[in-house]
C-alpha positions in Angstrom: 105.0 51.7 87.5 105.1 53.1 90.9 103.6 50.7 93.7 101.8 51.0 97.1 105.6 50.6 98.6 107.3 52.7 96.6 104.7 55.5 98.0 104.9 55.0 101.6 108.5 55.1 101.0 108.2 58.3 98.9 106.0 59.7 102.0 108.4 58.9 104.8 111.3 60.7 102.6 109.1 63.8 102.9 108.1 63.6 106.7 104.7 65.0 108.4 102.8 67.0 105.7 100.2 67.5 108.2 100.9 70.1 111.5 98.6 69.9 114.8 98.1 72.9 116.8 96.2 75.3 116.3 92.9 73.1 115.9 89.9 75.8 114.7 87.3 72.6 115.0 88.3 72.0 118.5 86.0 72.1 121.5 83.8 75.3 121.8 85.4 76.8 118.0 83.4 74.4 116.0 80.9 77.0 115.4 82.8 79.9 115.7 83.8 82.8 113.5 85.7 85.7 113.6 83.1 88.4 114.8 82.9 86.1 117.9 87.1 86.5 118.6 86.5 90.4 117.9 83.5 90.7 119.8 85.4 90.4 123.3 87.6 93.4 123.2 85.7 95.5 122.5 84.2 94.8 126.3 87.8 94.3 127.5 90.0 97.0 126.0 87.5 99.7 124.6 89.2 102.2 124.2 92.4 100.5 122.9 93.0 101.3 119.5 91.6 99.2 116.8 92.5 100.9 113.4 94.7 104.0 112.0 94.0 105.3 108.6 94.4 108.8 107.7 94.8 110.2 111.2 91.5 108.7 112.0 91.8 106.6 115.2 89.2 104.1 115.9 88.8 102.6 119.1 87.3 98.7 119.1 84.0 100.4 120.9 83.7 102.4 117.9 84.7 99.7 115.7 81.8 97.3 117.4 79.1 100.4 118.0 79.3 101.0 114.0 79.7 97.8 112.5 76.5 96.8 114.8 74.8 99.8 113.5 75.5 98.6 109.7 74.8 94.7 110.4 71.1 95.7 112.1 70.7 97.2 108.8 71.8 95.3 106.6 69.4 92.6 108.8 66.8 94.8 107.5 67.2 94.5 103.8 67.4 90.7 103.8 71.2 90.1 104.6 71.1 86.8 106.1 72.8 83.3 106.4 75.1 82.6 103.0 73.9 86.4 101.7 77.1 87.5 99.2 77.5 91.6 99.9 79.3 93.4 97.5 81.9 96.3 98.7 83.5 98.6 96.3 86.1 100.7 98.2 89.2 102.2 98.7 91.7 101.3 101.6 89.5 102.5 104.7 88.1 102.1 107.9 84.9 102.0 106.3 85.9 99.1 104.2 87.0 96.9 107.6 83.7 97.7 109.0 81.6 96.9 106.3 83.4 93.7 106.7 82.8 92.7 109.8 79.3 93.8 109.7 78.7 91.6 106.9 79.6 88.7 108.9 77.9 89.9 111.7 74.8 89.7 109.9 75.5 86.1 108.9 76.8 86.9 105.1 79.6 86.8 103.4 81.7 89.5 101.8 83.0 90.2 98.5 85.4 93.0 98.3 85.9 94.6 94.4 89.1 96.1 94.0 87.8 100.0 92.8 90.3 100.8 90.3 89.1 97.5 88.0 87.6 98.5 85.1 84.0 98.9 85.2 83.1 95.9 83.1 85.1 93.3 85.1 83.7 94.4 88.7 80.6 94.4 86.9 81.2 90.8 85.7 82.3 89.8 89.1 78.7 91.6 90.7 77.0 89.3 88.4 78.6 86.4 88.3 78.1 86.2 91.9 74.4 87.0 92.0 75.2 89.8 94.6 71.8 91.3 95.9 73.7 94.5 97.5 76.8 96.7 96.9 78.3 98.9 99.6 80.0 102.0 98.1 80.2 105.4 97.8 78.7 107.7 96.1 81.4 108.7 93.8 81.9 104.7 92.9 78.5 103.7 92.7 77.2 105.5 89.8 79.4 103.3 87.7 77.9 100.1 89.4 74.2 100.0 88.4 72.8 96.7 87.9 70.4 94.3 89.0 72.1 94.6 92.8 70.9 97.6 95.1 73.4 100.2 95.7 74.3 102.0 98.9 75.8 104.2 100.3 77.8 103.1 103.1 78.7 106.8 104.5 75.0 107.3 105.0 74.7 103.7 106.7 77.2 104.2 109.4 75.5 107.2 110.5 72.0 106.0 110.6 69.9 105.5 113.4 70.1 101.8 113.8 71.3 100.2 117.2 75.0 100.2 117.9 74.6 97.1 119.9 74.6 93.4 119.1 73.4 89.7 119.7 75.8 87.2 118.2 73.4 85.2 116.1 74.6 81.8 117.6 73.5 80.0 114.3 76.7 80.7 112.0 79.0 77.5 111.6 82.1 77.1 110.4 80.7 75.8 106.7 79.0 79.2 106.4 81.2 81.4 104.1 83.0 84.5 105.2 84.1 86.2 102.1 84.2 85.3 98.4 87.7 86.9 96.6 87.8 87.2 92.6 91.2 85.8 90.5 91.9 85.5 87.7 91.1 82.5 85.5 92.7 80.3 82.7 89.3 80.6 80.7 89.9 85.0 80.3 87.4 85.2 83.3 87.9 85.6 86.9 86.4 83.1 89.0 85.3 83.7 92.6 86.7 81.6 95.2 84.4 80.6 97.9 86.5 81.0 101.8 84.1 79.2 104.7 84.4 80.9 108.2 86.4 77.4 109.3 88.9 78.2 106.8 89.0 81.7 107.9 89.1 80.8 111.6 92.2 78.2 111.2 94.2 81.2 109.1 93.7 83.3 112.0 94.4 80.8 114.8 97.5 79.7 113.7 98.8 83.3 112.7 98.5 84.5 116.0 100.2 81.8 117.5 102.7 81.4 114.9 103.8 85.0 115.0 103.2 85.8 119.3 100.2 87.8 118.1 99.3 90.1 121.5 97.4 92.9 121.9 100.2 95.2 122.0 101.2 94.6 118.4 100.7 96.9 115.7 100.3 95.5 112.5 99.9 97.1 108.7 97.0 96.7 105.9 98.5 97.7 102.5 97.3 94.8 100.0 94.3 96.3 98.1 91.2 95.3 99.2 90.5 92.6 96.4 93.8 90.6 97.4 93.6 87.7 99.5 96.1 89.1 101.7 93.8 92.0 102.5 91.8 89.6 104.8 95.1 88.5 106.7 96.6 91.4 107.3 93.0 92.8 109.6 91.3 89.7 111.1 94.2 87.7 113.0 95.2 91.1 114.5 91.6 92.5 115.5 90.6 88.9 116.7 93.8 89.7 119.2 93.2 93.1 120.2 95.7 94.7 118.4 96.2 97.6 116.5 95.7 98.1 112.4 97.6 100.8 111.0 96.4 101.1 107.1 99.6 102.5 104.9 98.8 105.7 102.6 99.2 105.4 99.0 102.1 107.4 98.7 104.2 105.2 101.0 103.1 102.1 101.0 105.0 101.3 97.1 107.8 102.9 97.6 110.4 100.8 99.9 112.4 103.7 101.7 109.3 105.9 102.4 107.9 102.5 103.7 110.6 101.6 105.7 111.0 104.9 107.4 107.3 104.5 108.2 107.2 101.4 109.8 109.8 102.1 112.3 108.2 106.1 112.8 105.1 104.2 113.8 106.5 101.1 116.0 105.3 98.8 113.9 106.1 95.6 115.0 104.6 92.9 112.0 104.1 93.7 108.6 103.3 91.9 105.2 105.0 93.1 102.0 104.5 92.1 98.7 107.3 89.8 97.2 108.7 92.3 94.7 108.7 95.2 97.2 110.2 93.0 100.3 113.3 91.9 97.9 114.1 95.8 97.4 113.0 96.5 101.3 115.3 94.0 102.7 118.5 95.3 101.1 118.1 99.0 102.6 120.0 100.2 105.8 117.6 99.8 108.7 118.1 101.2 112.1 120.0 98.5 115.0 116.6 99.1 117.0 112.8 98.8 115.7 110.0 97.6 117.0 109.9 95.3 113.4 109.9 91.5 114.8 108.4 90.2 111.5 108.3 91.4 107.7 106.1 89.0 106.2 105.9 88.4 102.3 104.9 86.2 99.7 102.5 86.9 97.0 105.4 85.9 94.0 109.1 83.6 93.9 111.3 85.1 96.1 114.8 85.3 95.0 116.6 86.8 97.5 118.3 86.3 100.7 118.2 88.6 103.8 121.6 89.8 104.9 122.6 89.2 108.4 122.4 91.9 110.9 118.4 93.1 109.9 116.9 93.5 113.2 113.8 91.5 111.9 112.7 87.8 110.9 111.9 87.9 107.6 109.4 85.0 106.7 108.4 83.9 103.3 104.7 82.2 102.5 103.1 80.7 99.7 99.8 80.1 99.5 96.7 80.1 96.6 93.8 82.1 96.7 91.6 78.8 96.5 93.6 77.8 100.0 92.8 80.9 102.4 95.8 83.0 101.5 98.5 80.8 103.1 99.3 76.9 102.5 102.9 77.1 103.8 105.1 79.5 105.9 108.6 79.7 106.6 111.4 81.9 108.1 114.3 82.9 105.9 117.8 82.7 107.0 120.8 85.0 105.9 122.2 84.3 102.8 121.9 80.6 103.9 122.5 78.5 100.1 122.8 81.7 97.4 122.8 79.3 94.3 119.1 77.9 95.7 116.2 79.9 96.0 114.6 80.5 99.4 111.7 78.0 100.3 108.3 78.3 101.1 108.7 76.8 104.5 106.4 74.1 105.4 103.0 73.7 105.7 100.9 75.9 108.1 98.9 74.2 110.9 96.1 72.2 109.6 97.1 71.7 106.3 98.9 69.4 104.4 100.8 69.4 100.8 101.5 66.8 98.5 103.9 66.6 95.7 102.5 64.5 93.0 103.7 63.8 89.3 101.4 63.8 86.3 99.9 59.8 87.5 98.9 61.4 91.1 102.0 59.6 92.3 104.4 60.8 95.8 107.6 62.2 94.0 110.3 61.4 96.6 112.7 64.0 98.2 114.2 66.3 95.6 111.6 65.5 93.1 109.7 68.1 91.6 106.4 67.5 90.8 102.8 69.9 91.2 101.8 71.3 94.6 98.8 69.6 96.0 97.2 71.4 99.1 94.9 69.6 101.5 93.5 70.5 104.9 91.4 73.7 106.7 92.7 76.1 104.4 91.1 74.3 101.5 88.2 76.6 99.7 84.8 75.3 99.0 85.2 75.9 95.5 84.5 78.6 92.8 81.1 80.3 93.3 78.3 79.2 90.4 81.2 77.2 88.6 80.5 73.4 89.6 82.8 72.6 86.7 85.3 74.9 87.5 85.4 73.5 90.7 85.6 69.8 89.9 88.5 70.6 87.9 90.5 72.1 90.2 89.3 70.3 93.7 89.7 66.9 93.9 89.0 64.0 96.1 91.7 63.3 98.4 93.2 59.4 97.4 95.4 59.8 100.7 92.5 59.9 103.0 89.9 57.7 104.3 87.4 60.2 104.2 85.4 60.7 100.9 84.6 64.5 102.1 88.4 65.3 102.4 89.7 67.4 98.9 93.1 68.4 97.2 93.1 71.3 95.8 95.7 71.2 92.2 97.9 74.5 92.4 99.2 74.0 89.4 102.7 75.0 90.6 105.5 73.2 90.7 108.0 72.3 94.0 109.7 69.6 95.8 110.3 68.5 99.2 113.6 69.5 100.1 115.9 66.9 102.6 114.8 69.2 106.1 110.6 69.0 105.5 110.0 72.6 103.7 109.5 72.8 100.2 111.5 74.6 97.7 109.3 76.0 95.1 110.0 75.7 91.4 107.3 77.7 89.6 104.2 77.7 87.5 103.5 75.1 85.4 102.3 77.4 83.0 105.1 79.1 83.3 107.6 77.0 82.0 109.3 78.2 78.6 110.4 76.1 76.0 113.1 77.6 73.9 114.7 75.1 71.0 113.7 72.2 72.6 115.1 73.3 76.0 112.4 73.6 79.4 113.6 76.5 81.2 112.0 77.7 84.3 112.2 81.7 84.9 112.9 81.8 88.2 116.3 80.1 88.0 117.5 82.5 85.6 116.1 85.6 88.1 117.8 84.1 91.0 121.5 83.9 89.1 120.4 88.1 88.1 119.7 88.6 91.5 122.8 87.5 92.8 125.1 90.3 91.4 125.6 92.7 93.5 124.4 95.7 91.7 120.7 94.4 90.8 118.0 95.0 93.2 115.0 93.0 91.3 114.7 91.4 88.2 112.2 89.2 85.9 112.3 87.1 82.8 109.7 86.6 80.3 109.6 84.5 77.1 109.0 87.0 74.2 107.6 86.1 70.5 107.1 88.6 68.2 105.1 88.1 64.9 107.5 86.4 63.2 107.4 83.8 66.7 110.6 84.0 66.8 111.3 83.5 71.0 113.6 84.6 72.6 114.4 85.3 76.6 113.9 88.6 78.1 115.1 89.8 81.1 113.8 93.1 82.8 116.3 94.9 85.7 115.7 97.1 88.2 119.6 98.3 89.2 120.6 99.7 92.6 121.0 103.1 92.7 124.1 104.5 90.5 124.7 101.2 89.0 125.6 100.6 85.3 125.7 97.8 83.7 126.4 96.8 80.4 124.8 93.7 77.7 128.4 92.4 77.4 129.1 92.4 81.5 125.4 90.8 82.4 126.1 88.3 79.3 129.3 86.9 81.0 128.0 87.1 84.5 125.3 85.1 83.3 127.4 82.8 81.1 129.1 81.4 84.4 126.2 80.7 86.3 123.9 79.4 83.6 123.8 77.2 80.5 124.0 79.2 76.5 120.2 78.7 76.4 119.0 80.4 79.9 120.8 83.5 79.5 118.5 85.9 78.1 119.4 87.5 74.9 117.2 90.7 75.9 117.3 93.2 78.9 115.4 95.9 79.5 116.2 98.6 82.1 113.2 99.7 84.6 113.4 102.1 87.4 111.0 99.7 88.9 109.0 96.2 88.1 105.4 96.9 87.5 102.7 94.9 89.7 99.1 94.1 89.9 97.2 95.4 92.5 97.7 91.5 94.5 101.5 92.2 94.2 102.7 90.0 91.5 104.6 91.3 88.4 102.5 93.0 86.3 103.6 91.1 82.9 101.1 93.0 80.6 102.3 96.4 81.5 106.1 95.3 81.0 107.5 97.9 78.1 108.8 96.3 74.7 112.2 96.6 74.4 114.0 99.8 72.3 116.3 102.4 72.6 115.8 103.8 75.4 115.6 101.0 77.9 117.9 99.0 76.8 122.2 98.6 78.4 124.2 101.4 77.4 127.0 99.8 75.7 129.2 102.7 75.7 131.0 101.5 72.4 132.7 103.4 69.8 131.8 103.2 66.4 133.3 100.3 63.6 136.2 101.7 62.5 138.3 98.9 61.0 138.8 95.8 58.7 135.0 94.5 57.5 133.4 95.9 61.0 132.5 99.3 59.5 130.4 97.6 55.8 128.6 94.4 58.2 127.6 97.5 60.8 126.4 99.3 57.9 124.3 95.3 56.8 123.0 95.5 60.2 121.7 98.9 60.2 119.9 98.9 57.0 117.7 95.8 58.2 117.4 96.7 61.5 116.3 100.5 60.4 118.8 102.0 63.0 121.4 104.7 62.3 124.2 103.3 63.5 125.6 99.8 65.4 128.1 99.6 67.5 131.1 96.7 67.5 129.7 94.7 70.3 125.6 95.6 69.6 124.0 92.1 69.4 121.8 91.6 66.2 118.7 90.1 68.3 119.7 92.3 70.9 118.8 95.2 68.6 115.2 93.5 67.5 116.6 90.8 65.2 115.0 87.9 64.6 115.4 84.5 62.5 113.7 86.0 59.5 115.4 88.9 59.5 118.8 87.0 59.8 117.8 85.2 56.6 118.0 89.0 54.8 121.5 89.4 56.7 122.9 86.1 55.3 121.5 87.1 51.7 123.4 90.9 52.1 126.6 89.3 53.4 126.5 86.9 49.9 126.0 90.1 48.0 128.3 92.1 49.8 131.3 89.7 50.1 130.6 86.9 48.1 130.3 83.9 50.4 128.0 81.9 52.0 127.0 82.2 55.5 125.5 79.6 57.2 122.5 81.2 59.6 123.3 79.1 62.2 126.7 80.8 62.9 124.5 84.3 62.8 123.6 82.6 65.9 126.7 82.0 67.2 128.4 85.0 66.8 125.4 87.9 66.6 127.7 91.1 67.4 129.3 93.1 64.5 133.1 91.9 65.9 131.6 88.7 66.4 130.2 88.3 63.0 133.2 90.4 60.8 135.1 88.0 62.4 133.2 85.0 61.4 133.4 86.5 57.1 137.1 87.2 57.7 138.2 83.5 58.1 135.5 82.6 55.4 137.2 85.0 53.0 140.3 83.7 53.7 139.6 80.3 53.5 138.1 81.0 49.9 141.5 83.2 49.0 143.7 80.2 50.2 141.7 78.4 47.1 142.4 80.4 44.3 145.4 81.8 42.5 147.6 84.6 44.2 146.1 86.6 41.1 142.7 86.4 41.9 143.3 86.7 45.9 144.7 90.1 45.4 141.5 91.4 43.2 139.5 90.1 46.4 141.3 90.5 49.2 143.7 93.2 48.0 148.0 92.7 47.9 148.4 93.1 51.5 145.7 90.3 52.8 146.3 88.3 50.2 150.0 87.4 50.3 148.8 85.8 53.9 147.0 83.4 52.1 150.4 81.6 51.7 150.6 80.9 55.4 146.8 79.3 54.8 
């Protein structure tokens, strides 16, 4: 049993989780919010550009002139302190201002992500007791409840006054926005962000990153992401300039590349999957890039040297204002270890605890424990929800002070940042072994000719599991089972190298960036490694090919096709041991169908059985099994 020493000795091993500046509750910020950081440039620099989307410029007099307009009348149909406002739209300049005009008016804003299905922004619109929507026309009539729909293209040209009084009674408990996520229970649960929370995100990303007004920053994360809210209000709240990425570029990593430096970008934040394929193209000895931002999912990659930009990886939950932890990523610094997540952003603290709420000391891994501004005030009209998942701080002296349980697993590594392991959730247990997914996707991404990679557990009816692993190749690139077997098999333990993979022009994500697991494609024919074998041709290869094919319902296997490779699984293998006792007369033990699963692998394997069973018995009756030829070896036996 750990004790009070062992503790403060576990806590010095991990260093300061706690960083200083920025401090949002300082002198004259205590009450503020982000419309009051905004509010200023629009006086200062109004004509300086405030957002790009579309070809449509908007200058921050336009941007205050309409979001006034909209906050006066959303004033006017009851939108007041702690008021939740729906909006439902795409990417837009209308979607920012409805934003800020939202907090203008003293509530808080709750953006839907429009390509959800109808029931589950519904659910969402209820589950928050939202008394308005802002939408358009074309995405309202699919939203009628018991909220008032409107139209917001008919608000922002209305008569109301374009300009405005800062309330002066907004604090830094008030909320700012509410952002849906998924949930463990089947149901997404809405996580409620204060203004104080906001505010520290946006003070300490300024002066982490050299935020100026002369920056031009990018908004590509889809409205109902987290990230959408960090990639507009630390630049705006600086005077600088929002360019929003079209559709068509802003997935694909060459058009995007060739966009950033086109339009002098000079920050951007890319989702994890799409940074590790960005960050292996050829870019240009001089852009305006200082920062590519990501995080969002593991990384598992490395930058190479010579990129004329920092790339910085962050981790951070929903329930913890989009970012917990931030750090920059060197070149190719440890390949065997996967990048951290940095340390923790200013504000905030993180601590590594095992399952008795214990400090694990350095090296440890344990679950991710976040503390600090950045902490949310808890899922919206789900007290129990909430008192699951927030906690009372046992580190602090201060009964208000809560931890929020990530459920993810990392440890402190020897320099203060923290290398993170995974989802607890995620772990997979395969006969008997714990295996976590991301080590085996770092050892894939290491060869040279994959560009991005994941690995899922897979159970079929029969739950028989078995590891597959999903490849996106670099251009031209072939690969075959047998060569990512043995690259694999000298990185990795037997039981981590997947058994499976699947061949994908690209991974599939969800609009927040993360692999999209339920849209990954079952294995078969057509995604899976050409082997680019020939066909059995001699000893017992061509009648166990013809075993193999039969069960499997295939026309033909090749030499080195691997029986679960090829949809096998332990029951089936039970059906492959009874045709190989018809066939040839001996018993095979399933275990070694295991062992040696390809046709050469398994002929093999009944060869030495057979001729252990010929070295038994008479020359006569080895010659009616085996034939003259193989049987007068027996003698050697």
């Amino acid at each position: 049993m750990s004790t009070l020493s062992d503790s403060e000795t576990a806590e010095s091993q991990v260093g300061p989780a706690i960083s200083d500046p920025p401090n949002p509750t300082g002198p004259g910020l205590r009450k503020g919010y982000v419309p009051q950081l905004i509010l200023p440039r629009a006086k200062t620099g109004p004509q300086e550009t405030a957002l790009v989307a579309d070809g449509e410029v908007i200058t921050y007099a336009e941007l205050d002139s309409r979001s006034n307009r909209l906050a006066h009348c959303l004033r006017g149909l009851g939108v007041e302190r702690g008021t939740l406002v729906g909006i439902c739209l795409e990417r837009s300049v209308s979607w920012v201002i409805s934003s800020l005009a939202i907090m203008k008016a003293g509530g808080a804003y709750l953006p839907l992500e429009p390509g959800y299905p109808t029931e589950r922004l519904a659910f969402m619109l209820s589950d928050a007791h939202t008394p308005l929507l802002l939408t358009q026309q074309s995405l309202g009539e699919r939203l009628r409840g018991d909220w008032q729909t409107l139209d917001v293209d008919d608000l922002l040209v209305s008569d109301y006054p374009v300009t405005w009084t800062d309330r002066g009674d907004i604090t830094g408990d008030d909320l700012a926005y509410v952002v849906y996520t998924s949930g463990s229970t089947g149901r997404p649960k809405g996580v409620q962000i204060t203004h104080h929370s906001l505010l520290n995100l946006v003070l300490w990303h300024q002066q982490a990153f050299g935020v100026k007004a002369g920056d031009r920053a990018t908004q590509l994360a889809s409205p109902g992401f987290d990230a959408a809210a960090w990639e507009v209000w630390p630049y705006l709240a600086a005077g600088a300039s929002v360019y929003m990425v079209a559709d068509t570029v802003r997935n694909q990593p060459t058009s995007l590349r060739d966009w950033l430096v086109a339009n002098g970008i000079t920050i951007t934040f890319v989702p994890t999957p799409l940074a590790e394929r960005m960050i292996t193209l050829p870019w240009p000895r001089h852009t305006a890039l200082r920062f590519l931002l990501t995080g969002a999912d593991t990384l598992h990659l490395y930058p190479p040297s010579g990129l004329p930009f920092t790339l910085v990886n962050n981790y951070g939950p929903t329930e913890c204002t989009v970012v917990a932890s931030s750090g920059a990523v060197p070149s190719n610094e440890c390949p065997s270890e996967l990048p951290s997540i940095g340390s923790p952003i200013a504000n905030t603290e993180i601590h590594i605890l095992d399952e008795q709420m214990r400090r694990v000391p350095v090296g440890t891994t344990g679950e991710l424990y976040i503390g600090g501004a950045g902490v949310a005030r808890g899922y919206i009209n789900h007290a129990d929800l909430t008192a699951e998942r927030f906690i009372s701080n046992p580190f602090s002296s201060s009964s208000k002070d809560r931890l929020y349980r990530s459920g993810d697993l990392g440890r402190y590594l020897p320099n203060g940042q923290i290398a993170f392991v995974g989802r607890i959730d995620d772990q997979i247990k395969i006969r008997g072994y714990r295996i976590e997914p991301s080590e085996i996707i770092a050892a894939l991404n290491s060869h040279s000719e994959i560009a991005a990679s994941h690995v899922v557990a897979s159970e079929d009816p029969l739950q028989d599991k078995r590891l597959v692993a999903y490849l996106v190749l670099r251009d031209g690139s072939q690969l075959s089972y047998r060569h990512l077997r043995d690259f694999l098999g000298k990185l990795l333990p037997d039981y981590m190298v997947p058994s499976i993979f699947v061949l994908l022009e690209s991974l599939p994500v969800t609009p927040n960036g993360k692999v999209d697991r339920e849209r990954l494609p079952r294995p078969d024919a057509a995604n899976l490694p050409d082997e680019a074998e020939t066909l059995p041709q001699t000893g017992l290869e061509p009648q166990v090919a013809a075993i193999l094919a039969s069960l499997l319902k295939l026309k033909h296997v090749c030499i080195n096709d691997n029986f679960f490779l090829l949809g096998g699984h332990s029951l089936l293998g039970i059906q492959v041991i009874a045709r190989i006792y018809e066939t040839f007369g001996i018993e095979l033990p399933l275990y070694r169908l295991f062992e040696a699963p390809t046709v050469a692998e398994l002929s093999s394997e009944i060869d030495q059985l057979l001729l252990a069973k010929a070295a038994a018995m008479s020359q006569e009756e080895a010659e009616r099994m085996l034939g003259p030829d193989a049987a007068s070896g027996t003698e050697k036996l």
